[in-house]
C-alpha positions as CSV (number, residue, x, y, z in Angstrom):
1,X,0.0,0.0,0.0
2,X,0.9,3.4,-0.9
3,X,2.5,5.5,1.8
4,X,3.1,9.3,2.0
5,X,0.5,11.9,-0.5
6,X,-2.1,10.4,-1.6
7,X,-3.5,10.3,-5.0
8,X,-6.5,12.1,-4.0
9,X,-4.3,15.4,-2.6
10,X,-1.1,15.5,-4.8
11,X,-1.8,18.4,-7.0
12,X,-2.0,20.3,-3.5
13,X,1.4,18.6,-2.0
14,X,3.2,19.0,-5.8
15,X,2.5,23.0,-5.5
16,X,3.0,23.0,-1.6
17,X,6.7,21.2,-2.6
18,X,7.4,23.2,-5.5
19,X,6.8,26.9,-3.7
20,X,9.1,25.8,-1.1
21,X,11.9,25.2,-3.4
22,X,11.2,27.5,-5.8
23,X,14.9,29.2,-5.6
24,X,16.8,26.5,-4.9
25,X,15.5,24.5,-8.0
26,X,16.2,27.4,-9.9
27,X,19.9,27.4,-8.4
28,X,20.3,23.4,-9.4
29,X,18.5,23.5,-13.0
30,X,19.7,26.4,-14.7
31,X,22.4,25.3,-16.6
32,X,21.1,21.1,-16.9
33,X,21.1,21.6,-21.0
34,X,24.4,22.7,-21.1
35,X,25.3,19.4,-20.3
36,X,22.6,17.6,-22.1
37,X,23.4,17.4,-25.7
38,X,20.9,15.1,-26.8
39,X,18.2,16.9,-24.9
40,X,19.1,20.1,-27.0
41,X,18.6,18.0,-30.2
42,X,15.3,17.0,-29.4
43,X,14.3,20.5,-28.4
44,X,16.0,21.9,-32.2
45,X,13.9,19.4,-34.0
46,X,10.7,20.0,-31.9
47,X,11.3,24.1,-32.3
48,X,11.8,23.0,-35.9
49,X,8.7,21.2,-36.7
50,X,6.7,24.0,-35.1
51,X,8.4,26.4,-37.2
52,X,7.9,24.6,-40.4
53,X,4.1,24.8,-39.7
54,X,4.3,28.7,-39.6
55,X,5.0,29.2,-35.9
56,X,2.5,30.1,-33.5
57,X,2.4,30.0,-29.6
58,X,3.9,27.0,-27.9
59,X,2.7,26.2,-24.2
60,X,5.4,25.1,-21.6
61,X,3.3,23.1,-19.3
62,X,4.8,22.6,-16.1
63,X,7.4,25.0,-16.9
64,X,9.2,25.1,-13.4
65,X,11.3,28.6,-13.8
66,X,11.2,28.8,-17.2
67,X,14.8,27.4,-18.4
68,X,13.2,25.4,-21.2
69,X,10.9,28.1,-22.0
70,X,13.4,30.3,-22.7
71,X,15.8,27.9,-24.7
72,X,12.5,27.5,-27.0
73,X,12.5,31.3,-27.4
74,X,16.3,31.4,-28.4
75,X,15.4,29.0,-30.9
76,X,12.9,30.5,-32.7
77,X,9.5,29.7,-31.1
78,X,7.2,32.1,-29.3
79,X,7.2,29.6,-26.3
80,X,5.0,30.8,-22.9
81,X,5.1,29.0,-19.7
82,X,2.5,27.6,-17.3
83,X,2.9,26.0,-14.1
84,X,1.0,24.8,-10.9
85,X,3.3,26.6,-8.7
86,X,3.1,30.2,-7.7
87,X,6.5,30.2,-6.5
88,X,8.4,28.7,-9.4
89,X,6.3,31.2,-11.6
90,X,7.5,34.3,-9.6
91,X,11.0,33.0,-10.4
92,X,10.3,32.6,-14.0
93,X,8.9,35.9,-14.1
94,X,12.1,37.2,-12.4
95,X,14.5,34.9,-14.2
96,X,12.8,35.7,-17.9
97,X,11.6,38.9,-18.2
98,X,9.5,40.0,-21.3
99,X,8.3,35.9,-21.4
100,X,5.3,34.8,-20.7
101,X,4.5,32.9,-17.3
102,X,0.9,32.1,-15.8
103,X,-0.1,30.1,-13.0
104,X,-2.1,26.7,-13.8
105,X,-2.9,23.4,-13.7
106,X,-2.4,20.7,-16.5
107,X,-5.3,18.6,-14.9
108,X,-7.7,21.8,-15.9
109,X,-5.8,23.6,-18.6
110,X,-7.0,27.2,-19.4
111,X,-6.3,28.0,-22.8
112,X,-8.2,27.9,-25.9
113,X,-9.1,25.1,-27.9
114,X,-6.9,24.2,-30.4
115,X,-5.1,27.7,-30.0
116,X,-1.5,26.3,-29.5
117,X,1.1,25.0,-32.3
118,X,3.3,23.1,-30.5
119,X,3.3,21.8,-26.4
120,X,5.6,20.4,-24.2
121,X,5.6,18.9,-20.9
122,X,9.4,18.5,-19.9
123,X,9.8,16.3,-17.1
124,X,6.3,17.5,-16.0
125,X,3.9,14.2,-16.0
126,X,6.5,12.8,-13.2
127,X,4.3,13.4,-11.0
128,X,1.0,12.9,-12.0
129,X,-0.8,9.9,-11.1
130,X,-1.4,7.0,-13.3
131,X,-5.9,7.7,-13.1
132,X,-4.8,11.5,-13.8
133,X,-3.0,10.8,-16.9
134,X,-5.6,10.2,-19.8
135,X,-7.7,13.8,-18.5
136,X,-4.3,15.6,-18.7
137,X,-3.0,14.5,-22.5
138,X,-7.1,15.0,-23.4
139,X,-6.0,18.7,-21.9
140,X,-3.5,18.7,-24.3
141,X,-4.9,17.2,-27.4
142,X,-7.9,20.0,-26.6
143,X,-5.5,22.9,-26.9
144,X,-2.7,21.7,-29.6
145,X,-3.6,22.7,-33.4
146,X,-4.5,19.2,-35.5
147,X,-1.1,17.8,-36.6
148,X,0.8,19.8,-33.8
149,X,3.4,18.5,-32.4
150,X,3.8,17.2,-28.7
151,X,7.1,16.9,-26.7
152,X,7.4,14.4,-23.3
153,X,10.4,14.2,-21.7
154,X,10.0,11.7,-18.7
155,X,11.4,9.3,-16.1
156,X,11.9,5.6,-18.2
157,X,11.0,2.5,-16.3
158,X,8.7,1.5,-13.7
159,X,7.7,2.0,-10.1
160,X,7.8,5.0,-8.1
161,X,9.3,6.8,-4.8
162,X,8.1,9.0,-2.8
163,X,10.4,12.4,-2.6
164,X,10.8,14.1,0.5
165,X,14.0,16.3,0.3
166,X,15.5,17.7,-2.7
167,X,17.0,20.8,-4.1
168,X,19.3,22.2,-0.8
169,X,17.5,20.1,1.5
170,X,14.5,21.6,1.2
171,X,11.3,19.2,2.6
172,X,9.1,18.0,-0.2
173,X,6.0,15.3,-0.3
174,X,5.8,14.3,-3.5
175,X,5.3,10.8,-5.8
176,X,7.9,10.4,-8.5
177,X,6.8,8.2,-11.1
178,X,8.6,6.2,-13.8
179,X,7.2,4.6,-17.2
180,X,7.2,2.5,-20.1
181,X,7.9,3.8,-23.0
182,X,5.1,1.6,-24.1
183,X,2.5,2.6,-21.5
184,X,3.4,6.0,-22.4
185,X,2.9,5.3,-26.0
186,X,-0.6,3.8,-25.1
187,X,-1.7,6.7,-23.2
188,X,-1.3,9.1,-25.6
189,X,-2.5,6.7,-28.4
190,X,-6.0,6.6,-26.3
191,X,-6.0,10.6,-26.1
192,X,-5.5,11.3,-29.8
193,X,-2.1,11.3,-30.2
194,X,0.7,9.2,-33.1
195,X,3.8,8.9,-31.8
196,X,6.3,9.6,-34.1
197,X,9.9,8.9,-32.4
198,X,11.1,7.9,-29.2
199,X,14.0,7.5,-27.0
200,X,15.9,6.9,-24.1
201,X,18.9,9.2,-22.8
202,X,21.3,9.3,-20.0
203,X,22.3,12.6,-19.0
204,X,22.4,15.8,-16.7
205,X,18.9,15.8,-16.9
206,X,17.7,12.6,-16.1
207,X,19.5,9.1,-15.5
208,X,17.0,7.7,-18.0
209,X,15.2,10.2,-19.3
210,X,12.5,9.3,-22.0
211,X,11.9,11.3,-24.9
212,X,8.7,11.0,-26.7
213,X,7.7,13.2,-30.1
214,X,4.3,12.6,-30.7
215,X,1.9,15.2,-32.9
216,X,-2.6,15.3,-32.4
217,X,-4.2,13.1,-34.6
218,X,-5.6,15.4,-37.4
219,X,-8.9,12.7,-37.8
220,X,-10.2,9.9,-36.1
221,X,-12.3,9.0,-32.8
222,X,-10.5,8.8,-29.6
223,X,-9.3,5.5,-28.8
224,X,-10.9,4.1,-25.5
225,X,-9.7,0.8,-23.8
């Protein structure tokens, strides 16, 4: 049996955890992609594809303090961050000035339909429950353009811990999960998605860190299992 937050309260221990290290995650994060070149290929081609389709705004969900967000805007996209946390946004804010940075959850995502041409969620579903899943890619299929492109970047493999200390010592309650490739690939299969490549890597950034590129299905009924 689990132990620790429960399913039922983690979006309110996930922001809780993330306001308190807000600074400190800054601190420890900034500079992760300087030492992740296959990371930084992933986000080129990603950038790239949304360029090719004539641009338009990319949504950083879960965007922490807004590294990745910015390293989208030095390469070309008009990339804007969301995040659960208040704190981590107020860093972003102060980090990136002249980006954009709103407070939000994935689990209720307030942007338009189909109003975005690209979305990723770096290292952001780690968290999320496995019930919570298939409601938050819907979120995203509902806001991405058809044929848009989606970028995951996740824990590989399986289980989970539960985190309570990290970034200077700081106290945390949060579950950190790890998955399949394939369940991931099944996920976003139900919710609309194709997935066109993935990957595993072993970096600054994650010790296996999967990469998925996936884009919204342009036609076709949502798959239900």
């Amino acid at each position: 049996m689990e132990t620790g937050p429960g399913t039922d309260n983690w979006l309110h221990h996930t922001r809780t955890s993330y306001d308190t290290v807000a600074t400190s995650y800054a601190d420890h994060t900034r500079h992760l992609l300087d030492d992740a070149p296959g990371e930084r290929d992933v986000l080129a081609r990603f950038a790239g594809l949304v360029r090719a389709r004539g641009g338009g705004p990319v949504a950083d969900v879960g965007c922490g303090t807004g590294r990745v967000t910015a390293h989208l805007n030095r390469l070309g996209t008009d990339a804007f961050g969301t995040d659960l946390s208040p704190g981590m946004i107020e860093v972003a804010r102060r980090e990136h000035p002249g980006l954009r940075f709103d407070t939000g959850s994935m689990t209720d995502l307030a942007l338009p339909d189909a109003s975005v041409s690209g979305l990723i969620a770096w290292y952001t579903l780690i968290h999320v429950p496995d019930h919570e899943i298939g409601p938050v890619l819907a979120h995203f299929r509902r806001v991405l353009r058809p044929g848009g492109p989606l970028l995951l970047a996740f824990h590989a493999g399986d289980g989970q811990r539960l985190k309570t200390e990290g970034y200077g010592g700081h106290p945390m309650n949060v579950r950190v999960y790890h998955r399949r490739h394939d369940r991931m690939a099944g996920w976003l299969d139900d919710a609309g998605f194709t997935v066109d490549t993935h990957t595993t890597l072993t970096s600054a950034e994650s010790k296996r860190g999967g990469i998925i590129l996936a884009h919204r299905r342009t036609t076709g009924p949502l798959r239900n299992r």
